[in-house]
C-alpha positions in Angstrom: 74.6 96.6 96.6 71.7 98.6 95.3 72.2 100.2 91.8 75.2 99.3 91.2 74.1 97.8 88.0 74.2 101.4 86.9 78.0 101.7 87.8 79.3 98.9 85.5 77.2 99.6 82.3 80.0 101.1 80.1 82.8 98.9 81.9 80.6 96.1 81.2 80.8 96.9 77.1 76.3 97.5 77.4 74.9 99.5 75.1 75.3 99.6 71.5 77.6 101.8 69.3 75.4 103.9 67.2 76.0 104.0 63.3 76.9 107.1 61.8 73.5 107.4 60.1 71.4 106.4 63.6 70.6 108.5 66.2 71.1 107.4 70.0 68.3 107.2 72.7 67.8 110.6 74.2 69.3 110.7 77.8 69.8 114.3 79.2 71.2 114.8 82.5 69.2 116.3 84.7 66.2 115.1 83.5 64.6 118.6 81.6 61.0 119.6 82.9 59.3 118.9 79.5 60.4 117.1 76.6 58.7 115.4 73.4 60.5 113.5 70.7 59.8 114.8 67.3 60.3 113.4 63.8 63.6 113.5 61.9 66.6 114.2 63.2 69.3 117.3 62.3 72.5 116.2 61.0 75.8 117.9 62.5 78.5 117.9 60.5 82.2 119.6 60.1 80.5 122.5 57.8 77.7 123.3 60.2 77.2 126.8 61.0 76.5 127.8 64.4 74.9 131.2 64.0 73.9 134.3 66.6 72.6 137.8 65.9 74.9 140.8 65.5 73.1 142.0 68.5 73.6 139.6 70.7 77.2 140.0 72.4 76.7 137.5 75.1 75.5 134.5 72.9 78.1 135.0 71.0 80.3 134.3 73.9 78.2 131.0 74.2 78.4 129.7 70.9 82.0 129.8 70.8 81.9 127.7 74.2 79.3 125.4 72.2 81.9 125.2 68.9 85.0 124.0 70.9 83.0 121.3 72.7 81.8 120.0 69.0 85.7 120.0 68.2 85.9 116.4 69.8 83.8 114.6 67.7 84.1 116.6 64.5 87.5 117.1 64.3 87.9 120.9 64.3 85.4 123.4 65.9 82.8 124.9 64.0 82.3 128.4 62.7 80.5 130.5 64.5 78.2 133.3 62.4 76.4 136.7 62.7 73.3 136.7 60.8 69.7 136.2 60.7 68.0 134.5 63.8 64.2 134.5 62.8 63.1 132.5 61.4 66.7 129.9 62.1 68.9 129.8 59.1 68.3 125.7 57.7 71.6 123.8 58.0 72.0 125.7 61.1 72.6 125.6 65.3 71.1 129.0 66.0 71.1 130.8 69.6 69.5 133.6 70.7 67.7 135.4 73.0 65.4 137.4 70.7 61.6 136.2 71.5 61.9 134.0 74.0 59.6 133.1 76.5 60.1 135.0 79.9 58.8 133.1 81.7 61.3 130.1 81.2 63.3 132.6 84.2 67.3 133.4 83.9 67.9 129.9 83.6 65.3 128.3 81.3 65.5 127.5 77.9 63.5 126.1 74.6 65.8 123.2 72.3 63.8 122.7 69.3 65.5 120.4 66.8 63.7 118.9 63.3 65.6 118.0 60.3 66.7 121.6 58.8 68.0 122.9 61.9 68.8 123.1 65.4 67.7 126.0 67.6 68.2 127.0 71.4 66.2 130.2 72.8 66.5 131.6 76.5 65.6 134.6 77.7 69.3 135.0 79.0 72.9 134.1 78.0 73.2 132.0 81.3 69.7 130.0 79.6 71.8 129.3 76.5 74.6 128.2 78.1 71.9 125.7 79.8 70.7 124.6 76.7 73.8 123.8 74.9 74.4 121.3 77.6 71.2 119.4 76.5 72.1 119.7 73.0 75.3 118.0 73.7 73.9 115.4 75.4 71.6 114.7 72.3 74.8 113.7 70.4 75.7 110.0 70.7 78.0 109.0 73.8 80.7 107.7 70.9 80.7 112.0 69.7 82.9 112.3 73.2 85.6 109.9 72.6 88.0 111.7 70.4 86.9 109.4 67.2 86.0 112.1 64.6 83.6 111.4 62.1 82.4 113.5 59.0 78.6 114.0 60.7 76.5 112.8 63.6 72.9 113.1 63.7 70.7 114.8 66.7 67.5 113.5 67.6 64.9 115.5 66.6 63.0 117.1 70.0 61.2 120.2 71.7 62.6 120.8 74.9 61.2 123.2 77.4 63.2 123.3 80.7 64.6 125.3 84.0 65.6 124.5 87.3 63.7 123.5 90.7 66.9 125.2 92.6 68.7 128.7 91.7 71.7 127.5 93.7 73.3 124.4 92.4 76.7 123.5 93.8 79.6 121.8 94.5 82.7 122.3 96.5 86.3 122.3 95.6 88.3 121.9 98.6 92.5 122.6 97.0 94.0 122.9 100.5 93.7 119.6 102.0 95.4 118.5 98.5 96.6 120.9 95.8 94.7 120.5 92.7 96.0 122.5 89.4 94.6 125.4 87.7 94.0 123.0 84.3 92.5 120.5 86.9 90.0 123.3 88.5 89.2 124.4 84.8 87.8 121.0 83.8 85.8 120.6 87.3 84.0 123.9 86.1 83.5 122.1 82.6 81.9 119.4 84.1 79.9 121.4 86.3 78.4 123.1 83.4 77.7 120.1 81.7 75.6 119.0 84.2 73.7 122.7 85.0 75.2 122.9 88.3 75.9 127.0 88.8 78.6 127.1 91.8 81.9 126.2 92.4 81.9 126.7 96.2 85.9 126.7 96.2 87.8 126.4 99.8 91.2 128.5 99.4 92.0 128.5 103.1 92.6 125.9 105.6 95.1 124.3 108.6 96.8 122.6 106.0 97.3 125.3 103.6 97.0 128.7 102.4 96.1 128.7 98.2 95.4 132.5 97.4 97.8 135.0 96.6 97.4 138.2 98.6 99.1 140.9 98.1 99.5 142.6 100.9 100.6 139.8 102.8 103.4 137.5 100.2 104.4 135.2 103.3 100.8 133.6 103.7 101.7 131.7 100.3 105.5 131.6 100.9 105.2 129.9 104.6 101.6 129.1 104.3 100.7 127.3 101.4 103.3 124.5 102.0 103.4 121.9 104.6 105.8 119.3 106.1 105.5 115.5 104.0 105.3 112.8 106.6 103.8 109.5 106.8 100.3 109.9 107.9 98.5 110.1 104.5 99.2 113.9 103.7 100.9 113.3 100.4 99.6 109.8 99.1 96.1 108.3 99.8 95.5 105.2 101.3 93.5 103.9 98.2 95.3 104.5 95.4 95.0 107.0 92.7 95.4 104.6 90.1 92.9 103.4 87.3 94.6 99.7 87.9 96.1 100.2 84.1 97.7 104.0 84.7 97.5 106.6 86.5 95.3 109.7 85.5 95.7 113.5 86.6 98.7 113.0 89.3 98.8 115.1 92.5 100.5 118.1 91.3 101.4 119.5 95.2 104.1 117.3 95.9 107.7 118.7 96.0 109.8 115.9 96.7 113.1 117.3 96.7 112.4 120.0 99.6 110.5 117.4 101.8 107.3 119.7 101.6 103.8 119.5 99.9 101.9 121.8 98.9 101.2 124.9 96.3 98.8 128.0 95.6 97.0 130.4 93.1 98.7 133.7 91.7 96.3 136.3 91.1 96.6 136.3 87.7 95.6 132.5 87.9 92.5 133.1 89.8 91.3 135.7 87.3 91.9 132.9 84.4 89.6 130.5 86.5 86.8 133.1 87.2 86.8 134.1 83.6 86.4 130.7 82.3 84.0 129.9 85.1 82.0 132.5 84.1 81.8 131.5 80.2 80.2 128.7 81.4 78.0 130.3 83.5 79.4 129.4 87.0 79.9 131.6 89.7 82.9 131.7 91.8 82.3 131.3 95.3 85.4 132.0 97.5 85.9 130.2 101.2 88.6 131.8 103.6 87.9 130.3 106.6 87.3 131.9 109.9 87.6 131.8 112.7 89.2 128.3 113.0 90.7 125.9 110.6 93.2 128.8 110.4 96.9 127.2 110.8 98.2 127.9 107.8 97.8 131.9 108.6 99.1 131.5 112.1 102.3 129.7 110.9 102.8 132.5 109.2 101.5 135.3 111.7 101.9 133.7 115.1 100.8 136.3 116.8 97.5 136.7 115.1 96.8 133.8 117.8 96.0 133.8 121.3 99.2 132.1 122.0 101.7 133.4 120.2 102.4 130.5 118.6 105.3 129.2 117.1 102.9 126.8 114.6 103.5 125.0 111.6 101.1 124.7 108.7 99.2 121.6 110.0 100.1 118.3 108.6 97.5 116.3 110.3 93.7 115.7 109.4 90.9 117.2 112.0 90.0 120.2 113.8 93.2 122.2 115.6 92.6 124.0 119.0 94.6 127.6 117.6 92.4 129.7 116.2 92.2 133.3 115.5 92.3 135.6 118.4 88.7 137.5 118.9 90.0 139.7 121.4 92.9 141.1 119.3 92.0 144.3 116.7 95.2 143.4 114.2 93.4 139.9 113.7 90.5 141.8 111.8 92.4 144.4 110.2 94.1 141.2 108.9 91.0 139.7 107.6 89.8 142.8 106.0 92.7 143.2 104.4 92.7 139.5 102.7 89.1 140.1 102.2 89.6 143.3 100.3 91.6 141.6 97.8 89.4 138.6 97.0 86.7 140.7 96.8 88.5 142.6 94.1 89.5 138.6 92.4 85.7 137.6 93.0 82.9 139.9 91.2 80.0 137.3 92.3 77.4 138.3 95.5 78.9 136.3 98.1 82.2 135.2 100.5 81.6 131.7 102.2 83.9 132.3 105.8 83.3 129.3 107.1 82.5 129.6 110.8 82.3 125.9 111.1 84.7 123.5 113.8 85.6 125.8 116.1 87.3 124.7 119.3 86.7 127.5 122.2 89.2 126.6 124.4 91.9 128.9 123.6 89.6 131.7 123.9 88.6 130.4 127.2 92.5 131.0 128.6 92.9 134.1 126.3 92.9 137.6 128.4 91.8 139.5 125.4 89.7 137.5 124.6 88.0 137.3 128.2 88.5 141.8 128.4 86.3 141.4 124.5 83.6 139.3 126.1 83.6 141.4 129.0 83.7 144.8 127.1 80.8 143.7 124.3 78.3 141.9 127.4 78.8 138.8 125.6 77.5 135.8 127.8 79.9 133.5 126.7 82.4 132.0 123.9 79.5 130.9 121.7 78.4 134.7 122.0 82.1 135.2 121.2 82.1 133.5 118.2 78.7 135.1 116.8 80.4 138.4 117.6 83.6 137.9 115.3 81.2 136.7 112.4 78.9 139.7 112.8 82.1 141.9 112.9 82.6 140.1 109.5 79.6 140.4 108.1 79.3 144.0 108.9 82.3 144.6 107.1 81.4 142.3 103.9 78.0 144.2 104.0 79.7 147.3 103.4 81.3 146.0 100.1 78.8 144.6 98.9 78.8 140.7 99.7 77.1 138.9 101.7 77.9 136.5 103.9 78.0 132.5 104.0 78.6 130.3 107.2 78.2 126.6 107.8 75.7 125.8 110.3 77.7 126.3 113.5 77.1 130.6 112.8 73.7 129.7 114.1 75.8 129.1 117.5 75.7 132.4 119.8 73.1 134.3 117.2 72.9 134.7 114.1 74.4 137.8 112.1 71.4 139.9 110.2 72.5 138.9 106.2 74.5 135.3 106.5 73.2 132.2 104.7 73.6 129.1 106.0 75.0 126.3 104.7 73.4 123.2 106.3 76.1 120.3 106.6 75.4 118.4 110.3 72.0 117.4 109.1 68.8 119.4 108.1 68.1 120.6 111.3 70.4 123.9 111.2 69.0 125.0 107.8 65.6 124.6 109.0 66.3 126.9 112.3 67.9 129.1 109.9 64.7 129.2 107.0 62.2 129.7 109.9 64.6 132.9 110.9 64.4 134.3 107.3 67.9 133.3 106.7 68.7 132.1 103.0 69.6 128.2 103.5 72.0 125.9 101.2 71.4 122.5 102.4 74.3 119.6 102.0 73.9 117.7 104.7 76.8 114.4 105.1 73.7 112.1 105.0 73.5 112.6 101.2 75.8 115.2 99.9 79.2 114.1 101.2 81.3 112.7 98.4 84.3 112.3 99.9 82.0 109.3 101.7 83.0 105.8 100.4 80.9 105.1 97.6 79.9 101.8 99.3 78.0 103.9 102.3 77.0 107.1 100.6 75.5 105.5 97.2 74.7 106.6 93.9 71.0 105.6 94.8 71.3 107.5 98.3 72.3 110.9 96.9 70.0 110.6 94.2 67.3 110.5 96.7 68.3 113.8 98.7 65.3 116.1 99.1 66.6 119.3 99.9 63.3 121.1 101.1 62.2 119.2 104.5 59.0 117.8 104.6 58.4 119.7 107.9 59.1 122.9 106.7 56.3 125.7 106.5 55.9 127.5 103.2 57.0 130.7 105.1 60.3 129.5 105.5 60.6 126.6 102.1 61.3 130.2 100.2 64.5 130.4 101.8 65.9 126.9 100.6 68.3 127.9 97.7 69.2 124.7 96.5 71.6 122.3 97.7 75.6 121.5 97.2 78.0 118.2 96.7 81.0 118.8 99.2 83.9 116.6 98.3 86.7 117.3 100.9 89.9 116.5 99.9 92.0 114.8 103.0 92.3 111.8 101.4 91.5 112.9 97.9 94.3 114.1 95.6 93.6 114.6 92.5 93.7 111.9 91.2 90.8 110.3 92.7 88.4 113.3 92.4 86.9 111.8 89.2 86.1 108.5 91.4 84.2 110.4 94.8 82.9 113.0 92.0 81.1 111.1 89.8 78.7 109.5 89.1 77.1 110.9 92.3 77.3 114.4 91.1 75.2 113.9 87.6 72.4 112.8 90.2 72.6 115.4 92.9 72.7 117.9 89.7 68.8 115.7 88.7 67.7 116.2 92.4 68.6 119.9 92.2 67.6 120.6 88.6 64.4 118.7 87.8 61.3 118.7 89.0 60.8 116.6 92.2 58.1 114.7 90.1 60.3 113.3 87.5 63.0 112.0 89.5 62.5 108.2 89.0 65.2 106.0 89.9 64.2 103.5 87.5 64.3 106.1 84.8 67.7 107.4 85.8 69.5 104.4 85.9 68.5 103.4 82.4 69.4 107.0 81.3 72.8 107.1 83.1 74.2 104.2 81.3 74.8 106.3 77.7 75.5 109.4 80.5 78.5 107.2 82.2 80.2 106.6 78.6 79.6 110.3 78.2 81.6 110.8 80.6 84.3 108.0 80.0 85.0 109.5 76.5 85.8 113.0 78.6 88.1 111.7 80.2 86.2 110.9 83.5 87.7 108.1 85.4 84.3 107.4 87.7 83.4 104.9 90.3 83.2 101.4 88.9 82.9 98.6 92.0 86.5 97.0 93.2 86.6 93.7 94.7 85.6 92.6 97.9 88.1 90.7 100.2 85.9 87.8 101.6 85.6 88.5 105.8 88.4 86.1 107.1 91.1 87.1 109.8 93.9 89.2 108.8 96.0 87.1 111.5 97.0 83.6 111.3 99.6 81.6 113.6 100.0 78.9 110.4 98.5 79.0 107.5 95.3 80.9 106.2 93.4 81.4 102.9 92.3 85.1 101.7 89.3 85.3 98.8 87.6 87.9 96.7 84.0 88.4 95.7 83.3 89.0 92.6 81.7 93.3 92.7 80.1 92.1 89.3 79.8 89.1 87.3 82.1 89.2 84.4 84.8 91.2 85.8 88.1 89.8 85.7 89.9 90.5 89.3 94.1 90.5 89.1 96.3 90.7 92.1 99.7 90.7 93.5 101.2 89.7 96.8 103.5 91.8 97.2 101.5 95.2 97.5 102.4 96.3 94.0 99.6 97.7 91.8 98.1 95.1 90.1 97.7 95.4 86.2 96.2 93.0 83.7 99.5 91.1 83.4 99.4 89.9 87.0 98.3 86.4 88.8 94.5 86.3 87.7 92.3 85.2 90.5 91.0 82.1 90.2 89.7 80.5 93.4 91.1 81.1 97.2 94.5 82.3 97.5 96.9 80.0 100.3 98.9 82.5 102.5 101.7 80.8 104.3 103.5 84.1 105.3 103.0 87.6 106.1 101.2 88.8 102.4 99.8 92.0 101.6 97.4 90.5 99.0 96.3 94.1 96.3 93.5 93.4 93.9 92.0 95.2 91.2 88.6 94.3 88.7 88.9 94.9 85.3 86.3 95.1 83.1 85.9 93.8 79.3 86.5 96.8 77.9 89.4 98.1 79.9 87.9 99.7 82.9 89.5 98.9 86.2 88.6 99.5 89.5 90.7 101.2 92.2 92.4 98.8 94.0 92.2 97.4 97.7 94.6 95.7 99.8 94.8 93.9 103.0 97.8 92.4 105.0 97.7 88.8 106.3 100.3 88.8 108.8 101.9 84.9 110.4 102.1 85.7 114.0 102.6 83.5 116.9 100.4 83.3 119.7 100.8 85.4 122.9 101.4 83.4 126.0 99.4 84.1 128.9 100.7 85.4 131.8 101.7 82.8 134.5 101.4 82.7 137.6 97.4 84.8 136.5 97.4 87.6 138.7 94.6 88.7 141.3 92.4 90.6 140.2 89.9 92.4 140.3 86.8 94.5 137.8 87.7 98.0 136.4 91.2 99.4 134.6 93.6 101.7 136.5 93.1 105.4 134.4 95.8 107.8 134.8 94.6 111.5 133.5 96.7 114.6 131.8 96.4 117.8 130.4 97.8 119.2 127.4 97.7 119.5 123.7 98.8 116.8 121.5 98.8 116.0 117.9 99.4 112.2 118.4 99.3 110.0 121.1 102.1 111.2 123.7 104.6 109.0 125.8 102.7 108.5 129.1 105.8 107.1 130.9 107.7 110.6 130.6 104.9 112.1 132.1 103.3 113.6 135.6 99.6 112.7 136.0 97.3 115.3 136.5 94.8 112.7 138.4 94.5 109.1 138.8 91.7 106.4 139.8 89.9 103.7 138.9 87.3 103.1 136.0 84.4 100.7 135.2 85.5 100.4 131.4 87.4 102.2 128.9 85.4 105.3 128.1 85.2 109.2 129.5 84.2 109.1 132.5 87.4 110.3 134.7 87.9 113.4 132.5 87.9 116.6 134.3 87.4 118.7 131.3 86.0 118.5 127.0 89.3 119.3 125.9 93.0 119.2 125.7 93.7 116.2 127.8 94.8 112.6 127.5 94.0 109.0 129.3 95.9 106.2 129.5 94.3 102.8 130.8 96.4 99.4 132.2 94.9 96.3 133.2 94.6 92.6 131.9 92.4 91.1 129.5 90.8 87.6 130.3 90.9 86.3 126.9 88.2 82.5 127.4 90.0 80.3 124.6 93.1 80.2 122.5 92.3 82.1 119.2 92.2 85.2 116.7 91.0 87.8 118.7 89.6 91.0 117.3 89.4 94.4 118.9 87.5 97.8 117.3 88.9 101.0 119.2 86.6 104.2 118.7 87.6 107.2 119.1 87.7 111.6 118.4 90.7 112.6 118.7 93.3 109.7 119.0 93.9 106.5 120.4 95.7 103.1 120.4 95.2 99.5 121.7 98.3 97.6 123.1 98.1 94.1 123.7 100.6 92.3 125.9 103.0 95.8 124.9 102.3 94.9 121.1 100.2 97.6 119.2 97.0 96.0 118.0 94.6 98.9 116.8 96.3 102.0 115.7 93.3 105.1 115.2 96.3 107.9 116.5 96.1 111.7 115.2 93.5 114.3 114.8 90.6 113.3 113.2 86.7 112.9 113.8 84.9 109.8 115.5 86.4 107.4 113.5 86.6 102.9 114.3 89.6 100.8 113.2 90.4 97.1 114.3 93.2 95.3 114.5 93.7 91.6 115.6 96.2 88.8 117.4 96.9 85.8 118.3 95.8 85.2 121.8 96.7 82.1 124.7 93.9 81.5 127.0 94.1 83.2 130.3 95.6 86.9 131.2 97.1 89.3 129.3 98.3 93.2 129.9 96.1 95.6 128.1 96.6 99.2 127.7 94.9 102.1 126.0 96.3 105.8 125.2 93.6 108.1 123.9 93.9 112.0 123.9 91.2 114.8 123.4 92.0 117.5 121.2 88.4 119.5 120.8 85.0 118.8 119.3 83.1 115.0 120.2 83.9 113.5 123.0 83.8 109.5 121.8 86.1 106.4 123.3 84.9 103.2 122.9 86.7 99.7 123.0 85.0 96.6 121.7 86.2 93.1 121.0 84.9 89.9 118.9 86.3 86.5 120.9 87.3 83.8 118.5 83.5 82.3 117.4 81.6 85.7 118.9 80.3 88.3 117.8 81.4 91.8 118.5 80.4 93.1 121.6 81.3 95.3 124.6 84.2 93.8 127.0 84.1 95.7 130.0 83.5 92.0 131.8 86.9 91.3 130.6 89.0 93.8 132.0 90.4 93.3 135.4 93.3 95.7 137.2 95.9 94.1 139.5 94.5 94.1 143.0 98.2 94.0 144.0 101.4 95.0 142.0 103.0 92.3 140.3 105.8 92.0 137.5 105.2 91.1 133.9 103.9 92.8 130.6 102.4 96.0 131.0 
């Protein structure tokens, strides 16, 4: 795969360790607007004095930030000084603001290092906090690993530098998983590090409610917990593991009472905005309205349009409940939460959300219907822009202003929101030619929680937040861009892995100049960056191995091999699902499988790295017989129809049908509405040939594949369009097929495909047949 040369540099053991009397190759990230090397180079040590005027209150606060991140490779932090600024003290880090060029903006900075001293000058704190970061990076990667020495030399440079981008984010997302207040300290520490500026933090969600509020103690007592089951709410199915040990476990998990789950005091969410502003980040709250709301309505039903009773959700995707827009105590509610995270918040603005919002409940609602009616709104989408403007105007009047994903664009958009670009480019360029303020993160390039192997390293690093087709009367409303790493399947223990190192090159693409983003360049200077990193503690992406395509089911024997993700690696596995570690079976050539194996594999590299691991299950099945006699047939499925809301995939046989009929192929067509319904499909399946046949079932909301009454392809639950296989064993001739999907809200997608023993994958509506005639047998 493309760059992923880059990935394995440290793991691999590249790079050489630098003396204590060398200096190491400069390699800032971002790349800084203007650099030269100079001659010399400063030498740090454990008596060096970092100094700041008596004047100067707020780089005072900076220096000491600067002094305890020197504690690692020093041993003990630094003194910081009042004194003389001009001309620097020799033997000295100096920062100040006191002449410094204006026009470097509230972000920019000068580094000037030569061989008596070391001096950063901003016209702002927030440009010293920018330029420490550099100066960091200056140090060796070895100054990061906890290995104090007696002194370390800096390169000796003149550094001029500020940003392409005033907003430069990322987003934290603790509902999906919990992630601790230490845990949310040291994603704002590496956030600094690389000049990114917002911490875009989502506090509400279905699956849980993470801020204290006051006014309202049962939205963290009912609402920030959730029910543990099986479907991937607590554990993650790949592993959180390095392949050696595990690093920051999950803290949400409360085993004893069954639940998962957890949530921010007050007094904790002070701690993390003070901290984050030391560094220089702001704080950007998300409460989200007016979907993705169960976690409130669990614990106020009746701010619904049901009624309820809910539970805080415990399934992935988009739920139909949302808040009621014709009821008045739902936005006395939200001012009320609102009112107290302003007070927690001091920064400009309060993300809401707005995105995912189903509309059928509002359709059915009488309130909802008597607000549409009494505000001459045309229809739900109106609805919906009508609830955020009521928002808005309220945020407006406190001061904040307002931040929606693009779906606020939906119905009108209110007079102050920025949008926040995430289905593509296309919303925050509507937005941007309306005047609107525009953060673009589109899921083409700035999704993280995307598997590395489809969003790549290379990928992100070639985002371009201002489209090409966008007129210079509305590019002055592109802010900057943001890295959203949702965190379904991401407890914390995997953040480093989806985090990094995609992260240091969205933080290039929004910091430096469009000009000096060169691939080539960056992946020579994110080698020493990635060991950085390592010796912080940063467990990032390193390539696992590949399973070798061959099928999962076998009726005798099989054999199940690994690629090699880079040469040198060593890969270790078990077969018995265990985690692998470097005292298990080494692999050394094709592994036989006799009986049902799951087969889990890690890479580790010379120098310790692992890989997470992967896993597949080979699984000794016999072959299905065919039906016998074959029964007549002829083309199409028999499609029952139903209405309702389901979570999973319900039990058809208990059920009425709402309609009935025949279709071509397994698909859409015999709906009678876009939501809150469910098919289920019986026919037969002319499979040509004894062999391993493959199917693919596609699908938003859920769906499953049975086979001859076996389940083959499981995608069941709530979740986006999303394809899984599954295969079996198959006799030549007939066999019963049946397919469950249901519809909960948003894309409408069912698809069923199949790959014959030998063929390729393809459609197979030419194979399915329903019974001209009832017979007996499978169904």
């Amino acid at each position: 795969m493309v760059g992923l040369s880059v990935l394995v540099a440290l793991a691999m053991g590249y790079g050489a360790v630098a003396p204590p009397d060398e200096v190491a190759p400069i390699a800032i990230v971002p790349e800084p607007v203007q650099w030269d090397r100079a001659e010399g180079s400063f030498k740090l040590a454990k008596d060096t004095p970092i100094v700041v005027a008596a004047n100067e209150s707020g780089a005072y606060g900076v220096a000491y930030t600067l002094a305890e991140s020197l504690k690692t490779g020093l041993g003990e932090t630094p003194k910081v000084h009042v004194g003389a600024v001009n001309p620097p003290p020799p033997g000295a880090i100096t920062l100040t603001t006191s002449g410094a060029d204006l026009t470097l903006g509230e972000e920019g900075y000068e580094l000037k290092v030569t061989a008596n001293s070391a001096l950063v000058r901003a016209p702002t704190d927030t440009g010293l906090a920018r330029g420490i970061q550099s100066l960091r990076q200056l140090l060796p990667p070895e100054f990061e690993e906890g290995k104090p020495r007696a002194s370390w030399q800096i390169p000796g440079i003149s550094v001029r530098d500020w940003p392409r981008y005033r907003w430069r984010g990322m987003l934290l997302d603790s509902c999906r998983h919990f992630y601790s207040k230490d845990f949310v300290k040291r994603a704002i520490d590496l956030l600094a590090y690389h000049k990114m500026n917002v911490l875009h933090w989502h506090l509400t969600e279905d699956q849980g409610w993470r801020i204290e509020i006051k006014k309202y103690p049962k939205l963290t007592e009912v609402g920030a917990f959730r029910q543990a089951s099986g479907n991937d709410q607590v554990g993650d199915p790949l592993p959180i593991e390095t392949g050696l040990r595990a690093v920051h476990p999950d803290p949400g998990q409360l085993k004893e009472s069954g639940k998962y789950g957890g949530f921010y005091t007050q007094a904790e969410i002070k701690e993390i905005v003070a901290y984050a502003a030391a560094r220089r980040v702001a704080i950007v709250p998300e409460i989200e309205m007016p979907g993705h709301a169960l976690a409130a309505l669990a614990t106020f039903p009746e701010l619904s349009c049901t009624g309820g009773p809910f539970q805080v959700g415990n399934e992935w995707g988009v739920y139909s409940d949302v808040y009621c827009a014709g009821n008045d105590k739902v936005f006395e509610f939200l001012q009320d939460v609102l009112n107290e995270v302003i007070d927690l918040f001091p920064g400009t603005y309060i993300h809401i959300g707005g995105d995912e919002v189903p509309k059928q409940r509002w359709q059915a609602c009488a309130k909802c219907q008597a607000r549409m009616k009494a505000e001459g709104l045309a229809g739900e989408h109106e609805l919906q822009s009508w609830f955020i403007k009521r928002i808005d105007k309220f945020l407006t009047s406190r001061g904040k202003r307002l931040i929606g994903w693009d779906e606020i664009l939906e119905g009108g958009l209110s007079p102050g929101a920025t949008v926040q670009s995430w289905r593509s480019f296309a919303g925050g360029i509507a937005a941007a030619r309306a005047g609107h303020d525009v953060i673009m993160s589109p899921t083409s390039h700035c999704y993280l929680d995307a598997p590395n192997e489809s969003t790549t390293l290379e990928r992100v690093y070639s985002f371009e937040p201002m489209p090409a087709e966008l007129e210079a009367s509305g590019a002055k409303f592109i802010l900057g861009g943001e890295g959203n790493l949702w965190s379904e399947r991401i407890p914390q223990g995997r953040w480093d892995r989806q985090a990094f190192p995609r992260l240091s090159a969205l933080s290039e693409v929004l910091w430096s100049p469009r000009e000096k983003r060169v691939w080539d360049d960056f992946e020579k200077r994110i080698d020493p960056h990635l060991r950085r990193l390592f010796g912080m503690g940063v467990r990032y992406y390193v390539p696992p191995p590949v399973f070798i395509d061959t099928p999962t089911v076998f009726t005798e024997r099989t054999t199940a091999a690994f690629k090699d993700p880079v040469k040198g690696a060593a890969l270790f596995f078990t077969r018995d699902g265990s985690l692998p570690t470097a005292h298990s079976s080494r692999y050394a050539g094709p592994i036989e499988i006799a009986a049902t194996t799951r087969l889990r594999a890690v890479a580790l590299y010379p120098n310790g790295v692992a890989s997470e691991s992967v896993s597949r299950t080979f699984r000794k099945e016999p072959y299905l017989d065919a039906l016998s006699p074959a029964p007549t047939v002829e083309a199409g499925v028999d499609v029952r129809y139903f209405e309702g809301t389901w979570l999973r995939i319900p039990e058809f046989s208990a059920m009425t049908p709402a309609a009935s009929g025949v279709a071509k192929r397994v698909g859409l067509e015999l709906r009678k509405r876009d939501f809150d319904f469910a098919l289920e499909f019986t026919g037969y399946l002319s499979a040509p040939a004894d062999g391993i046949y493959t199917f693919f079932l596609e699908s938003d909301d859920g769906s499953v594949l049975w086979v001859d009454g076996k389940p083959v392809v499981n995608n069941d639950g709530i979740h986006p369009p999303t394809e899984r296989s599954g295969q079996v064993a198959l006799r030549k001739g007939f066999h019963t097929v049946r397919v469950g999907f249901f519809q909960g809200s948003q894309a409408l997608v069912l698809n069923l495909k199949w790959a014959p023993p030998g063929g390729q994958k393809s459609g197979l509506d030419s194979a399915l047949f329903r019974a001209v005639a009832p017979r007996g047998g499978r169904r």
